[in-house]
C-alpha positions as CSV (number, residue, x, y, z in Angstrom):
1,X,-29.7,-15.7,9.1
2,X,-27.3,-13.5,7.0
3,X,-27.6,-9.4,8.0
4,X,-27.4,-7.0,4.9
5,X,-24.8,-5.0,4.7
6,X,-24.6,-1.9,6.4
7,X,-24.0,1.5,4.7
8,X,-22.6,3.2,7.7
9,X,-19.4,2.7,9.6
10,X,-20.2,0.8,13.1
11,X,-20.9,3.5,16.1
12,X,-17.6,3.2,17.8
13,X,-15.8,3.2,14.9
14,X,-17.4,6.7,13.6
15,X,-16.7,8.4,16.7
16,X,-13.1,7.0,16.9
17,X,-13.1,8.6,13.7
18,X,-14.1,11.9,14.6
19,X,-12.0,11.7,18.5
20,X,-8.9,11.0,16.6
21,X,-9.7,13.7,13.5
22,X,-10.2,16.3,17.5
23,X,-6.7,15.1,18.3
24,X,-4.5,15.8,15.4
25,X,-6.4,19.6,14.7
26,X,-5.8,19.6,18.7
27,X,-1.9,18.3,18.3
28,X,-1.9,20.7,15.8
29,X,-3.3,23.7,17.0
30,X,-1.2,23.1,20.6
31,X,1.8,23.1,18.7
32,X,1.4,26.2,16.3
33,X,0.4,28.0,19.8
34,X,3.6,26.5,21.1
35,X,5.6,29.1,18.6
36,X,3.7,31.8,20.2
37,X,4.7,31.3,23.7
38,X,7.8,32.7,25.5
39,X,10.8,30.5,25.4
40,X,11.3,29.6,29.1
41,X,7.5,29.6,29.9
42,X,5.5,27.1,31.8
43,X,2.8,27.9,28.7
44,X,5.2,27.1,26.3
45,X,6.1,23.6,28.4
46,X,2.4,22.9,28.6
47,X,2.0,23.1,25.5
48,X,4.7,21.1,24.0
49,X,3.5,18.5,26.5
50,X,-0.1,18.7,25.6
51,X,1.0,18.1,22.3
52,X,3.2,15.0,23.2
53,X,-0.1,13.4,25.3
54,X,-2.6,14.1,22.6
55,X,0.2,12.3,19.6
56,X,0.4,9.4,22.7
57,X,-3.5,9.4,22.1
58,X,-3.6,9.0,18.8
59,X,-0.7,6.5,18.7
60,X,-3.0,4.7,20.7
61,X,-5.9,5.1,19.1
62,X,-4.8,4.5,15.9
63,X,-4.3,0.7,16.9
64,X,-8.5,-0.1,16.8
65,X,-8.5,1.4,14.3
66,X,-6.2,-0.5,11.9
67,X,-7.4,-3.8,13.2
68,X,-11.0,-3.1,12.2
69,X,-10.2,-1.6,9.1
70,X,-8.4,-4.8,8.2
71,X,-10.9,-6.7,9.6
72,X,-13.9,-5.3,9.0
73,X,-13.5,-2.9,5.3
74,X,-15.3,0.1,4.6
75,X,-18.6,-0.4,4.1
76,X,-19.2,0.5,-0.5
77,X,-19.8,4.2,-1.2
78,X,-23.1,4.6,-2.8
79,X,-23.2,5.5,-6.2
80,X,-19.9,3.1,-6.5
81,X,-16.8,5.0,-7.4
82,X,-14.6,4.9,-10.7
83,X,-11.4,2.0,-10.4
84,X,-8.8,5.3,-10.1
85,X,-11.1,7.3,-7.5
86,X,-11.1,4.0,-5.6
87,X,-7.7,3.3,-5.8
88,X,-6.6,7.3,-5.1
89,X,-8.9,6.7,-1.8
90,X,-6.8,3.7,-0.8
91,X,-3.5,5.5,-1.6
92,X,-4.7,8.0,0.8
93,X,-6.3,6.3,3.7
94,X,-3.0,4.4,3.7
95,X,-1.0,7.6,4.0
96,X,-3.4,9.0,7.0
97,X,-2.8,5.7,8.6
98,X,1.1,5.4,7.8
99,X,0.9,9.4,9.6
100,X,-0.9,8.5,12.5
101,X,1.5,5.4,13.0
102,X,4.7,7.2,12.6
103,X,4.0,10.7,12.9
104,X,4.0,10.1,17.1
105,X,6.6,7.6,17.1
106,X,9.1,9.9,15.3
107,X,7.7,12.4,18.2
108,X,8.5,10.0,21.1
109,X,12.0,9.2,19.7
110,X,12.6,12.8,19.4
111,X,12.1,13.6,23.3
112,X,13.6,9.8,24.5
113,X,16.8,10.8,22.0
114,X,16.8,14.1,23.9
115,X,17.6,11.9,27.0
116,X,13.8,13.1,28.2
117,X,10.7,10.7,29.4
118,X,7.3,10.7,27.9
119,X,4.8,12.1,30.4
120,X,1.8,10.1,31.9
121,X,-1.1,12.0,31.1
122,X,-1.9,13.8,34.6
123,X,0.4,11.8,36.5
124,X,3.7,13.8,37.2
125,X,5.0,10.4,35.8
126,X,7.0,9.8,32.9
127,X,8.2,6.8,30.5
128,X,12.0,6.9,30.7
129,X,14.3,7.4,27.8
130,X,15.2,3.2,26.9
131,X,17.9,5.8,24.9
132,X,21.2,7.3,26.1
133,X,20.5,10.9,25.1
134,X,21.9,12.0,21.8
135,X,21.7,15.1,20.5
136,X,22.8,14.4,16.6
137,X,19.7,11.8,16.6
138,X,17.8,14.4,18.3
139,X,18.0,16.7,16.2
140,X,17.3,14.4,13.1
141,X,13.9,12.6,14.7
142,X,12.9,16.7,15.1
143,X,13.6,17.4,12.0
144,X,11.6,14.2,11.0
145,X,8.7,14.8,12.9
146,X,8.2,18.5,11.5
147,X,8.7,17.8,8.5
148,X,6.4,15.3,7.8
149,X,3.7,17.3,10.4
150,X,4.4,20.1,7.4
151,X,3.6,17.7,4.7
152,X,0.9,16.0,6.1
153,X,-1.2,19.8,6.1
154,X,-1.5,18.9,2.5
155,X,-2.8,15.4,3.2
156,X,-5.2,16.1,5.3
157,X,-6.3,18.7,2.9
158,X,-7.0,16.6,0.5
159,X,-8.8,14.1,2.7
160,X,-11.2,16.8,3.7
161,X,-11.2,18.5,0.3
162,X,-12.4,15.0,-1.1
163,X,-14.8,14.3,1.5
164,X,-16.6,17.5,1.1
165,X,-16.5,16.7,-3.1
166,X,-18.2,13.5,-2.4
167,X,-21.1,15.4,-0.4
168,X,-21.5,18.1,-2.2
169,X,-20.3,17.4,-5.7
170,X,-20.6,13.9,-6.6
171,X,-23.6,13.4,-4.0
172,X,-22.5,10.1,-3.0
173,X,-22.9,8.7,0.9
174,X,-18.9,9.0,1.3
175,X,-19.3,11.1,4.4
176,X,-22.0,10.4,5.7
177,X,-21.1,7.0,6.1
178,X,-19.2,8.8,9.2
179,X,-22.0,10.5,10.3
C-alpha cells in the first residue's frame, strides 16, 4: 500500500534544519564577538575556538543532510511555484549547501596551514596539521574563508528574506514545511 506524499519535511530532517541554521548564526555571532575581544586573551582564544567546533559541526552535519536531500527531494510547495522561482530556489539551496561544505573546510585548512591542530570538542585533544605549516597558504585559506563568510551574509539574506515572502506574501506552505 502506496503512502501519500507528505507535505512536510521528515522530523529529523526539520530539526537538523533548524540545529544547523543555530550553528552558523552561532559561528557567526562567536566570530564577530571574537573582534571585540583583547588580542592575547583567553576570551578571544575561546572564541576563535568555539567558532572552529561549531564550523566542525556543521561540516558534519551538513553530510545527512545532502544524502537525504538527494535521496529523498523536498517535499512540492503548495500552491506550486513559477519554472524561474523554482529554479532561483535550486540555484540557492545549492549555494547554502556548496557554503556549508566549503565554508569549514577552507576554515580547517586555514588553522592546519598555520601548522595548528583542530580541537576535539571538550577534549584538550586536537587533529594534527597532515600540513607542514605555511604561512603564504595561510594567509590565502584566511582570506578565503572571510571572504566568502562576508558574501555568504547576503545569501543567507536572501534565503530568509524569501522564506518569510513565501509565508507572508505569496501564502504558500514554503516554511512551514520546516515547521
Amino acid at each position: 500500500m502506496a503512502t501519500a506524499p507528505t507535505s512536510r519535511f521528515p522530523p529529523w530532517q526539520r530539526a537538523l534544519h533548524w540545529l544547523m541554521f543555530l550553528l552558523v548564526a552561532v559561528a557567526y555571532l562567536l566570530i564577530e564577538l571574537r573582534e571585540d575581544a583583547p588580542r592575547g586573551s583567553a576570551l578571544r582564544s575561546n572564541l576563535l575556538q568555539s567558532h572552529v567546533l561549531a564550523g566542525l559541526a556543521i561540516l558534519a552535519l551538513v553530510w545527512p543532510r545532502i544524502w537525504m536531500k538527494l535521496r529523498r527531494g523536498s517535499p512540492p510547495i503548495t500552491p506550486p511555484l513559477q519554472r524561474w522561482q523554482t529554479q532561483l530556489s535550486a540555484l540557492t539551496h545549492f549555494a547554502l549547501y556548496a557554503f556549508l561544505l566549503v565554508q569549514p573546510i577552507l576554515g580547517m585548512l586555514t588553522i592546519w596551514m598555520a601548522g595548528r591542530g583542530l580541537p576535539i570538542f571538550l577534549t584538550g585533544l586536537e587533529i594534527p596539521s597532515p600540513f607542514v605549516g605555511n604561512h603564504d597558504w595561510h594567509e590565502w585559506f584566511e582570506g578565503a574563508h572571510k571572504l566568502l563568510g562576508n558574501a555568504f551574509y547576503w545569501v543567507i539574506g536572501l534565503h530568509i528574506a524569501a522564506a518569510l515572502y513565501h509565508h507572508f506574501l505569496r501564502r504558500d506552505d514554503s516554511l512551514t514545511r520546516l515547521l
